[in-house]
C-alpha positions as CSV (number, residue, x, y, z in Angstrom):
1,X,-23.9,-18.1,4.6
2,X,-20.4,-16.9,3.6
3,X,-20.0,-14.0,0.9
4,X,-18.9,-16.0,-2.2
5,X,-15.2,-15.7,-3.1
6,X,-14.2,-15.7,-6.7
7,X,-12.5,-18.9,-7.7
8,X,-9.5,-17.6,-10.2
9,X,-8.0,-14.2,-8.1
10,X,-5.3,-14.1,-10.4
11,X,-7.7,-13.0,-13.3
12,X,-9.4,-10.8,-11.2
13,X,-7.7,-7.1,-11.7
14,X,-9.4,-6.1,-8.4
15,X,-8.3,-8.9,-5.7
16,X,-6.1,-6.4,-3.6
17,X,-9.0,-3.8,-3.6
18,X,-10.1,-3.2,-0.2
19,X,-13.4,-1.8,0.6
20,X,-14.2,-0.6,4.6
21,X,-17.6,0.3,5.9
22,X,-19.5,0.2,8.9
23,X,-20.8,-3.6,10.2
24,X,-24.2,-4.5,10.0
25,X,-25.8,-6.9,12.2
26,X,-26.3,-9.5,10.1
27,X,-22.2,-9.7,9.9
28,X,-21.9,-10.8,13.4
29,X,-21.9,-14.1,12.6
30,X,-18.8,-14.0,10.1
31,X,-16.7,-11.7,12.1
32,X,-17.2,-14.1,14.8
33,X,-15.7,-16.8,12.6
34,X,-13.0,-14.4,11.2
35,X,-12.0,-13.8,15.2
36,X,-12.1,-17.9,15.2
37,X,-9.4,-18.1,12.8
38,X,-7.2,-15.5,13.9
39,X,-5.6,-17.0,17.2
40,X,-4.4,-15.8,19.6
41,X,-7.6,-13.3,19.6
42,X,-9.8,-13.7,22.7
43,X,-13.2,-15.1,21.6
44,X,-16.0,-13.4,22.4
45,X,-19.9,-14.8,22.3
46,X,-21.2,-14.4,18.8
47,X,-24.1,-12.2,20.6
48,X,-20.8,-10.0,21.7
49,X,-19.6,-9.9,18.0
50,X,-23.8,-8.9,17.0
51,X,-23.8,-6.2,19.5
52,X,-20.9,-4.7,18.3
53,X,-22.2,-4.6,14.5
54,X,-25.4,-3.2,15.9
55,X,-24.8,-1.0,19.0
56,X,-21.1,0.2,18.2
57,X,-21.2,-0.2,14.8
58,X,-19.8,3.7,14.3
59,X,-16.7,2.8,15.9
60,X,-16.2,-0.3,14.4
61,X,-14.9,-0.9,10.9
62,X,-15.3,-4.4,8.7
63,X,-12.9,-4.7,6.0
64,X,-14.2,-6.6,2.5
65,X,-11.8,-8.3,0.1
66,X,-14.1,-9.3,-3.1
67,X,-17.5,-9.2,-0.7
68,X,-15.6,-11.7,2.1
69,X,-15.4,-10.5,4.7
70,X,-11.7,-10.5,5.4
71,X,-10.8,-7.6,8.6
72,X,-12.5,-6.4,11.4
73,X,-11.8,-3.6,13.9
74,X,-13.5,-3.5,17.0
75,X,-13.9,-0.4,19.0
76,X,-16.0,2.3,21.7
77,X,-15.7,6.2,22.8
78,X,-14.8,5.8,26.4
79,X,-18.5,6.9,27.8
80,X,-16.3,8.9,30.8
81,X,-13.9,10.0,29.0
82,X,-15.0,11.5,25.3
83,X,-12.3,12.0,23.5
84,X,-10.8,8.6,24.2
85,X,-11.5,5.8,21.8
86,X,-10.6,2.6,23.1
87,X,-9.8,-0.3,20.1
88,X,-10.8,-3.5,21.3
89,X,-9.4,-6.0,19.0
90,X,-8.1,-5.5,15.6
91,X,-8.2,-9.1,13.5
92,X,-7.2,-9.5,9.8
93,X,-7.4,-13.3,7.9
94,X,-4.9,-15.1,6.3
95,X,-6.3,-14.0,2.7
96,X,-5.6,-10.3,3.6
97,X,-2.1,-10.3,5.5
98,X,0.9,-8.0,4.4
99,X,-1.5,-5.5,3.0
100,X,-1.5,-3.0,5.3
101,X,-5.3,-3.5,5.9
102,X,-5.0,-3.4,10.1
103,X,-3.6,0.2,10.0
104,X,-5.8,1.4,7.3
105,X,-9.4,0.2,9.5
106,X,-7.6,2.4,12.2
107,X,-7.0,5.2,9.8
108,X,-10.9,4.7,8.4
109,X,-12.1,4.7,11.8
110,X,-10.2,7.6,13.3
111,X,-11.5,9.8,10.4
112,X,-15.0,9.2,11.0
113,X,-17.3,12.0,12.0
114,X,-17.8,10.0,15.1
115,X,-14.1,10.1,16.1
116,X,-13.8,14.1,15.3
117,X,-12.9,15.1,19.2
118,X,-11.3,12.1,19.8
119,X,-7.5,13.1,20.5
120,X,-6.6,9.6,22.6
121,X,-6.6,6.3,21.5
122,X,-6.0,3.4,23.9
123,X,-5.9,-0.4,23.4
124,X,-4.6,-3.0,25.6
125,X,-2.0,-5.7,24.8
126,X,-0.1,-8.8,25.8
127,X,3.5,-8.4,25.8
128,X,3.9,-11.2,23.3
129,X,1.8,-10.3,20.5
130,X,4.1,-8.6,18.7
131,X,1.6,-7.8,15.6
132,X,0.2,-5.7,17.6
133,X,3.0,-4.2,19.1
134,X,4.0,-3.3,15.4
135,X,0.6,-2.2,14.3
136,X,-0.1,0.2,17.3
137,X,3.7,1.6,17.1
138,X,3.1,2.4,13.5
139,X,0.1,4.4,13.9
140,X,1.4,6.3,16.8
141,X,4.2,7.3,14.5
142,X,2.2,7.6,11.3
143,X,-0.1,10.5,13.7
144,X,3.3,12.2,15.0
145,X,1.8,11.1,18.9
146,X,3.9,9.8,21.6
147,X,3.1,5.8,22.6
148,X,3.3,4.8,26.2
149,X,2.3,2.0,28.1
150,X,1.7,0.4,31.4
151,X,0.4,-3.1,33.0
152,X,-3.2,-2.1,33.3
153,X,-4.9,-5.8,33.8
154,X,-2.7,-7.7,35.7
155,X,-2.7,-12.0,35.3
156,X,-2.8,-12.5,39.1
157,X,-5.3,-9.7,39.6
158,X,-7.9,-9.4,37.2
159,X,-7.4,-12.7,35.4
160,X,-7.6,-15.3,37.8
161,X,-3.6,-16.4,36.6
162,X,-5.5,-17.5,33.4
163,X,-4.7,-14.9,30.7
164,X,-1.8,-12.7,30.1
165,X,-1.5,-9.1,31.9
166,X,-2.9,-6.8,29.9
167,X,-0.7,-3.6,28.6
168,X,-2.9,-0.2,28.8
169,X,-1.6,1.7,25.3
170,X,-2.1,5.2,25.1
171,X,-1.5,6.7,21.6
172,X,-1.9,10.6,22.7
173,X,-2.0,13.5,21.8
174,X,-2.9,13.3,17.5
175,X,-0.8,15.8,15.8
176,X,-0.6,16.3,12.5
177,X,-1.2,13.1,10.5
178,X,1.5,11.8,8.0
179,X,0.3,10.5,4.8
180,X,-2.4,7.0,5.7
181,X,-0.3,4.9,2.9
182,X,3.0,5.7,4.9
């Protein structure tokens, strides 16, 4: 069942307050759905989604616009390489677009006690998503790091020719953070 969404937003003083938190299991299910409706994400099993809530819910951040569910950040410390966090997918709806809320789930989840020795992040993209292009760019320059990339997961190698290469994004080393609302 879907978090109820009040009916007249315009009354409501507090519609662009944005609350992040850990996921809980039981919000697999609706971040599924929220990946659903965000194309051109990959879609993952809902059991995928669950685990993540569950197993990696520390690196993972859910965004909550008036208790819906309304961003999701997806995420893992590399298990050979600890100080690397690798962001799996970053999704925001419709009802929370142009506020900013995709950089500030990275910002919430690189402050997390869980993320203190991380000093990498990396994320793979497509060439043409060029949200993400934006997003990523802006958070290496919000955190004063170089941003460099490279084909990492090639279409006619590791995709069968049936998905996109794959651009391995290294956001390395943190320095001194700028302000999060920059």
């Amino acid at each position: 069942m879907r978090p109820h969404i009040l009916r007249n937003e315009a009354s409501n003083p507090n519609r662009n307050v944005i609350k992040f938190r850990t996921p809980e299991p039981e919000d697999g299910s609706l971040i599924w759905q929220l990946i659903r409706e965000c194309e051109p994400l990959d879609r993952n099993s809902m059991y995928c989604n669950l685990l993540q809530c569950d197993h990696f819910a520390d690196t993972c951040v859910v965004a909550e616009k008036d208790g819906d569910i309304v961003g999701w950040v997806s995420g893992y410390i590399v298990p050979s390489d600890p100080d690397t966090l690798f962001v799996w997918q970053v999704a925001v709806s419709d009802r929370a677009r142009g506020m900013g809320v995709a950089k500030r789930m990275l910002n919430e989840l690189v402050s997390r006690k869980c993320c203190a020795g991380v000093s990498t992040l990396k994320t793979t993209i497509t060439r043409d998503n060029d949200a993400s292009w934006a997003l990523f760019n802006a958070f290496a320059d919000q955190n004063n790091a170089p941003l460099a990339h490279d084909a990492h997961y090639v279409r006619d190698d590791h995709f069968d020719g049936r998905h996109a290469t794959e651009h391995m994004v290294t956001i390395a080393p943190f320095g001194e953070r700028k302000s999060a609302a920059a």
